[in-house]
GUGUZA-817574 format. One record per residue (C-alpha): x, y, z; residue in one letter. Coordinates in pm, whole numbers. Layout:
N
+--------+--------+--------+------+
!      x !      y !      z ! rest !
+--------+--------+--------+------+
!      X !      Y !      Z !    a !
...
+--------+--------+--------+------+
This chain:
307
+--------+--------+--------+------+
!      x !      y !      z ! rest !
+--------+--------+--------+------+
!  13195 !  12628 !   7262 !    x !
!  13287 !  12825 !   6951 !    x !
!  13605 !  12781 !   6769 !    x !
!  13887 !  13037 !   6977 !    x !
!  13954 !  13374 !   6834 !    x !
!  14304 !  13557 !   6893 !    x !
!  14266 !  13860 !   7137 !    x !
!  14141 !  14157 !   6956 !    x !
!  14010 !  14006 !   6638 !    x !
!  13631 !  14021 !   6576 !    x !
!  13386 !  13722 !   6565 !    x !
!  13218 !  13734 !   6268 !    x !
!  13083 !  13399 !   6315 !    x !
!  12883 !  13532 !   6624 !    x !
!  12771 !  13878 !   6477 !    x !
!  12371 !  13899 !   6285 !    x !
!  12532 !  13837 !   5952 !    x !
!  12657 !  13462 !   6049 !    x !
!  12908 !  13301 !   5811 !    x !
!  12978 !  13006 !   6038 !    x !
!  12612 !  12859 !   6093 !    x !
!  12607 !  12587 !   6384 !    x !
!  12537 !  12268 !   6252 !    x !
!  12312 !  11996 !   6385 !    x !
!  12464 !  11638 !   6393 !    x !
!  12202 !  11382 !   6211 !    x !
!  12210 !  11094 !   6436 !    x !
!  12119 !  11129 !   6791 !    x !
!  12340 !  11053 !   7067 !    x !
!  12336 !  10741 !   7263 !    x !
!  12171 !  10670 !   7526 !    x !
!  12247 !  10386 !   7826 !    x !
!  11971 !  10244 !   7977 !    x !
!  11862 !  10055 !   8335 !    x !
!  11900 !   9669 !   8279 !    x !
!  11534 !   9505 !   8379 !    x !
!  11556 !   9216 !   8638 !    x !
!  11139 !   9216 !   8698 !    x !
!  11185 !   8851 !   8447 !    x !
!  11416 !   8738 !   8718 !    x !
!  11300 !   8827 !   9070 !    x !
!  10917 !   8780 !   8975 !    x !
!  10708 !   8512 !   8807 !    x !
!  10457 !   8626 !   8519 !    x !
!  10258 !   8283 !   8572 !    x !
!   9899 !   8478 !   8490 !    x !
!  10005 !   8728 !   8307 !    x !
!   9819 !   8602 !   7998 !    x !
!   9477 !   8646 !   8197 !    x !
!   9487 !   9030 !   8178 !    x !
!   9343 !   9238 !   7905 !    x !
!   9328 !   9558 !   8048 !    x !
!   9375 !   9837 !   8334 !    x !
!   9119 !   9729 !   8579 !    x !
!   9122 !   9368 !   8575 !    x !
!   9125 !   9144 !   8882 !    x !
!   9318 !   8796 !   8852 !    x !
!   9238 !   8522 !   9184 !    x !
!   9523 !   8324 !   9251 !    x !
!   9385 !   8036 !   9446 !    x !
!   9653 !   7894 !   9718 !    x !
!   9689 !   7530 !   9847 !    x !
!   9507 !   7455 !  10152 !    x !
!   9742 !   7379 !  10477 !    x !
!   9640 !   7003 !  10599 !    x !
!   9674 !   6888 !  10907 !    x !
!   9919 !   6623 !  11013 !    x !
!   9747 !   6344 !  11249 !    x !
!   9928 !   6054 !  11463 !    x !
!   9809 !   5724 !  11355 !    x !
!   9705 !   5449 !  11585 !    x !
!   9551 !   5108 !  11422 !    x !
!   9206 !   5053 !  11455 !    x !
!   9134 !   5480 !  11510 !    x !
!   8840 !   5632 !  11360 !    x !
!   9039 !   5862 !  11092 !    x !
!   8926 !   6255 !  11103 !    x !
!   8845 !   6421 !  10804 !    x !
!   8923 !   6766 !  10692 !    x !
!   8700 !   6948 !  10438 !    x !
!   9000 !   7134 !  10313 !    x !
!   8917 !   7503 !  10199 !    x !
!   9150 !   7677 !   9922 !    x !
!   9213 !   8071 !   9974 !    x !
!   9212 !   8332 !   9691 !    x !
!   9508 !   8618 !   9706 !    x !
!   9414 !   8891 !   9452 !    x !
!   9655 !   9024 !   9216 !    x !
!   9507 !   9352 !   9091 !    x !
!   9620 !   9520 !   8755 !    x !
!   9515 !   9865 !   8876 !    x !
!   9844 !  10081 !   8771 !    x !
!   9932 !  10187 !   8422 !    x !
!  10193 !  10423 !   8283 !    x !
!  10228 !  10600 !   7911 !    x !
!  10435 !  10801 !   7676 !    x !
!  10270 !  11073 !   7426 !    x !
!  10428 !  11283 !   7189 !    x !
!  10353 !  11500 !   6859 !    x !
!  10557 !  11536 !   6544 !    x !
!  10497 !  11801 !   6287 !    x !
!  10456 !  11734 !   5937 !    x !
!  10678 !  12011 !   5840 !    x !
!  10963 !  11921 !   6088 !    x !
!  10939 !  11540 !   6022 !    x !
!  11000 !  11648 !   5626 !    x !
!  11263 !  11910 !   5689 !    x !
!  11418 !  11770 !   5966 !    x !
!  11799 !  11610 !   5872 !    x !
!  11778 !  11364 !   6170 !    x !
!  11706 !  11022 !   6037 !    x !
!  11407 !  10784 !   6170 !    x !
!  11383 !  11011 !   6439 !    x !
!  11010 !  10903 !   6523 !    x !
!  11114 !  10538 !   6539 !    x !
!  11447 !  10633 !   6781 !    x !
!  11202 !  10882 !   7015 !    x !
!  10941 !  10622 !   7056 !    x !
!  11240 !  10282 !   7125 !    x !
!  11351 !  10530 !   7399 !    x !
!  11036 !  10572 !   7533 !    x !
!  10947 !  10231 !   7554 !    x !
!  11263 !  10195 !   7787 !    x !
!  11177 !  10461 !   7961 !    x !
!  10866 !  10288 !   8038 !    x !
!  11018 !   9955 !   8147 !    x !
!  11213 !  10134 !   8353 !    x !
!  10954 !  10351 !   8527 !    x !
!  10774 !  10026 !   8613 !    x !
!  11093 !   9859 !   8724 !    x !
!  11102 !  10163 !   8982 !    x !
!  10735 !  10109 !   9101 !    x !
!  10754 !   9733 !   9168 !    x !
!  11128 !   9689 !   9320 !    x !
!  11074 !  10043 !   9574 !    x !
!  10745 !   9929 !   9648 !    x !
!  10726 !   9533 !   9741 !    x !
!  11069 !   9607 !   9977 !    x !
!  10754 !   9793 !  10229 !    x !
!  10569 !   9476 !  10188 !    x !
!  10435 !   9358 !  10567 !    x !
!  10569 !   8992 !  10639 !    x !
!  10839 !   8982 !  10419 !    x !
!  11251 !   8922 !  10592 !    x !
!  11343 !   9276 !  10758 !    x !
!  11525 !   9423 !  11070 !    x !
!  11660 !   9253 !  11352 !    x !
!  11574 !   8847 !  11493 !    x !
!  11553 !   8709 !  11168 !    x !
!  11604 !   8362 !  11113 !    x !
!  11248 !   8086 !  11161 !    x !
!  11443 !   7880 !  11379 !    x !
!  11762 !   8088 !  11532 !    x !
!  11603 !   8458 !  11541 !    x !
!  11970 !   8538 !  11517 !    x !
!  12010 !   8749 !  11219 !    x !
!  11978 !   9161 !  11179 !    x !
!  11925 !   9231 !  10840 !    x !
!  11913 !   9600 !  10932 !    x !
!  11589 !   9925 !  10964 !    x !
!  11584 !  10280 !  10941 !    x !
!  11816 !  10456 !  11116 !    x !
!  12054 !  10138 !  11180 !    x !
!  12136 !  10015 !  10847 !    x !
!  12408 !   9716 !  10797 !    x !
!  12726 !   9853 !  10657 !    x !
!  12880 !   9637 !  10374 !    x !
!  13254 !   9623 !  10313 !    x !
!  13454 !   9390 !  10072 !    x !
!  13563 !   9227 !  10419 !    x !
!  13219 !   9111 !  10484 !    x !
!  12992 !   9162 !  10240 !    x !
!  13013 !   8787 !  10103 !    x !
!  12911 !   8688 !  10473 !    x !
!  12589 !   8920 !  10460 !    x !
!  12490 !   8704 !  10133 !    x !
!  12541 !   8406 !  10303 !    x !
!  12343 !   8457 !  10623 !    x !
!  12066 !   8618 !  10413 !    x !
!  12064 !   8270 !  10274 !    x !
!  12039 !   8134 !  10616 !    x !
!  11754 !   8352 !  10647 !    x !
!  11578 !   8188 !  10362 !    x !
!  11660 !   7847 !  10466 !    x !
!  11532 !   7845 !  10813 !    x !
!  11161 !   7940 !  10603 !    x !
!  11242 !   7611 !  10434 !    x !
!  11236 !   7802 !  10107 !    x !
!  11388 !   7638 !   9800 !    x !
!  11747 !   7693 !   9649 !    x !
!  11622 !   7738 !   9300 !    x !
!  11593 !   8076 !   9169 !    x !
!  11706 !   8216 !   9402 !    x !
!  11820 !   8607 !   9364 !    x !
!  11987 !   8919 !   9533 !    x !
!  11938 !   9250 !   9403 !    x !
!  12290 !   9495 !   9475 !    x !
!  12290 !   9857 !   9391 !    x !
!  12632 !   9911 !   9134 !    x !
!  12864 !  10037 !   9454 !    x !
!  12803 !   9696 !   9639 !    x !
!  12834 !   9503 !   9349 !    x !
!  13189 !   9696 !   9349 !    x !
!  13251 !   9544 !   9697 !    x !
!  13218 !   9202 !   9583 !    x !
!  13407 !   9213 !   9280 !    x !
!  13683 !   9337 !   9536 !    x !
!  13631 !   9048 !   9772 !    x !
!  13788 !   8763 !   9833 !    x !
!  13567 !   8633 !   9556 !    x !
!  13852 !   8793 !   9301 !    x !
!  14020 !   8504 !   9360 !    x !
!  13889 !   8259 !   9107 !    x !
!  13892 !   7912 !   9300 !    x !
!  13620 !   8121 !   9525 !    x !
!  13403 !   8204 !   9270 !    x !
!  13397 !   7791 !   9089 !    x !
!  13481 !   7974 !   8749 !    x !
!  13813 !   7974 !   8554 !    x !
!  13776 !   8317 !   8500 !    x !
!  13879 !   8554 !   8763 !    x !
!  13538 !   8810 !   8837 !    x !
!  13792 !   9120 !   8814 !    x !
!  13879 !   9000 !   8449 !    x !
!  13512 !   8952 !   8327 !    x !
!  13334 !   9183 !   8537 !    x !
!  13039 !   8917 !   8620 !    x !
!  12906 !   8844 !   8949 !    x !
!  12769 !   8572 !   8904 !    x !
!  12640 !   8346 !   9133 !    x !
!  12691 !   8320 !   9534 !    x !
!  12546 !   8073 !   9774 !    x !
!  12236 !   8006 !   9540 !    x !
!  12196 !   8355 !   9476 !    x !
!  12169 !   8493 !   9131 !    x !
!  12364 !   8866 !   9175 !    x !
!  12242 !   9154 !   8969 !    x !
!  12339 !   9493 !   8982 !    x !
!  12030 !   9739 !   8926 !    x !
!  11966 !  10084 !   9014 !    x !
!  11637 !  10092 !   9098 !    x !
!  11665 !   9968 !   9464 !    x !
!  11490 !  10241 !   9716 !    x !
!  11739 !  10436 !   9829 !    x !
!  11748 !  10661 !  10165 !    x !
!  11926 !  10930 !  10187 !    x !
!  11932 !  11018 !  10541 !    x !
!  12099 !  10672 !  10607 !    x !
!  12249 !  10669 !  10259 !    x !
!  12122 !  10303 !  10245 !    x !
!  12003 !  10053 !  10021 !    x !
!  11646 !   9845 !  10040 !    x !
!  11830 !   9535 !   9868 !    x !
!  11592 !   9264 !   9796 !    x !
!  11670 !   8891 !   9810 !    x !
!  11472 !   8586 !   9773 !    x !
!  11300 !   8356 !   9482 !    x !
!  11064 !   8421 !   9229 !    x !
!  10753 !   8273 !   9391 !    x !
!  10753 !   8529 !   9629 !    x !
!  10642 !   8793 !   9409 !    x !
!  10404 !   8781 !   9102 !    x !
!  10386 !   9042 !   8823 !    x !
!  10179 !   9069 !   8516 !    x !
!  10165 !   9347 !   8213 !    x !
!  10040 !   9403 !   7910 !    x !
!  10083 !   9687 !   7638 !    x !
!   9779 !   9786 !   7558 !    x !
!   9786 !  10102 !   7335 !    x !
!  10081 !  10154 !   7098 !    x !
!   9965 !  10409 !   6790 !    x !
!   9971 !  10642 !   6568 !    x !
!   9717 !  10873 !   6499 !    x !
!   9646 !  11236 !   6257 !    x !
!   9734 !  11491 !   6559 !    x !
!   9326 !  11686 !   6574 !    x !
!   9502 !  12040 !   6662 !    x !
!   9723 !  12030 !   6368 !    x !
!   9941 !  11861 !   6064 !    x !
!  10119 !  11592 !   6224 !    x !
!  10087 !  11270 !   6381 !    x !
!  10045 !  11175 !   6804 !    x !
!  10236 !  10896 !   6902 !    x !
!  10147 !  10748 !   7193 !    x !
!  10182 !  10427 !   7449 !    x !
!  10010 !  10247 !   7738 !    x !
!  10103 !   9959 !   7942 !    x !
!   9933 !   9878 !   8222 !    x !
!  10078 !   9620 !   8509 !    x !
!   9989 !   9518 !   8832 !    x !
!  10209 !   9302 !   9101 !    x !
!  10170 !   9116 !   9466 !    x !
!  10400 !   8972 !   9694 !    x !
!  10234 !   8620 !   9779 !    x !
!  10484 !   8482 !   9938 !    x !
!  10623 !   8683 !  10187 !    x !
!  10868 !   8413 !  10379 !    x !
!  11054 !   8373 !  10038 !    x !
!  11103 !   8782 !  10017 !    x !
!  11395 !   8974 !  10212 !    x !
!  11531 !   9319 !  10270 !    x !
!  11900 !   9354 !  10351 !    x !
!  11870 !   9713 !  10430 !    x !
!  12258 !   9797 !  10379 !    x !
!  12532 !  10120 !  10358 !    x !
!  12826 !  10045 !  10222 !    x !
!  13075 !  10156 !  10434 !    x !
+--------+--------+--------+------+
């Protein structure tokens, strides 16, 4: 908005003849970007085996043996034990392309520009493929959703379309701990373990009774430092990528451990070339990626309003 002008003076700063010309700040503003947790709820154990879009990685999987009763004297049976392949696929890819002008990048009074443009871009692109992986492997078949969960009890609803679990600070700590349950009855391990919150739930727990710091096994209060930190074995981090569902105005938030999931990418085109249509320069990006859920008892979906 231009500067204010007493009633009945004219604006000569807005008439053809402009003696106030509008001035263009030389640093661009800031930007905040998505935190990536794909290095946390994934592993990237073959990631070095890609090259490019395309590619095909088999991930060979321990045979299941069978457990015989032992009498002495018994002719033993023998297995010929047969190991399965699950394949990870690195069919997706995403880029970033822009052009710059020679005359614009000489003139222009915004400094390293080019190098600021193509930084946020490269978040951008994180980000995008943050978005693919987390709102797609929540749909996965076999994975911890809706109602009777539990290996052993059957006793836990973890929530569905249409009925979603509503969170409060009240009991929000108890969800976390019977989706841990959940993951115990599989027999899956404790170690990195992880749940994924959307930033109003992580508000509920910070609001909990976990405040208090004697709950929480820190000497810092959560309230004071603003860290979740850990709860029953699971690492807690706040991202906005979940799937969201607006007709429920629910959350897809995804628990479990690393080995449930693997992920792989590679950068494989990040240049500069002369721009063939004019004077100036394309800058452009590619990564391409691929993921699979190959674990699916050591994956869960607390589909969850807050209320």
């Amino acid at each position: 908005m231009a500067y204010p002008i007493a009633a009945g003076k004219k604006d000569i700063g807005s008439s053809t003849m402009k003696y106030i010309p509008t001035l263009y700040a030389g640093r661009l503003l800031i930007k905040f970007y998505e935190t990536s947790v794909l290095g946390v709820i994934a592993n990237t154990d073959y990631e070095g085996m890609i090259r490019e879009q395309g590619d095909t990685v088999e991930i060979r999987t321990c045979p299941d043996l069978t457990i015989r009763t032992h009498t002495k004297g018994m002719t033993l049976t023998n297995e010929q034990p047969e190991s399965t392949a699950v394949t990870l696929n690195i069919d997706k890819g995403k880029y970033w392309s822009f052009v710059t002008d020679d005359v614009d990048r000489v003139q222009t009074d915004i400094k390293g520009f080019v190098e600021a443009w193509t930084s946020d871009a490269s978040y951008q692109l994180r980000n995008a493929i943050e978005q693919d992986v987390l709102q797609n492997i929540c749909l996965e078949t076999g994975i911890h959703a809706g109602t009777g969960q539990g290996a052993q009890s059957a006793s836990f609803n973890l929530g569905g379309t249409g009925a979603a679990v509503t969170l409060t600070k009240a009991n929000v700590i108890e969800q976390i701990v019977d989706c841990g349950t959940v993951l115990d009855e599989s027999n899956v391990p404790d170690t990195d373990r992880f749940f994924l919150f959307p930033p109003l739930v992580c508000g509920l727990i910070k609001k909990s009774d976990l405040k208090d710091a004697s709950l929480a096994g820190d000497s810092t209060s959560i309230v004071r430092n603003g860290r979740i930190g850990e709860i029953d074995r699971f690492a807690i981090y706040k991202t906005g990528n979940l799937l969201y569902v607006a007709n429920d105005t629910a959350w897809h938030c995804l628990f479990g451990t690393k080995v449930a999931t693997t992920f792989a990418t590679q950068l494989i085109k990040n240049k500069v070339q002369d721009n063939p249509n004019g004077f100036g320069m394309l800058h452009r990006g590619l990564q391409v990626y691929g993921y699979k859920v190959v674990k699916a008892d050591a994956l869960g979906d607390l589909y969850a309003a807050v209320g």
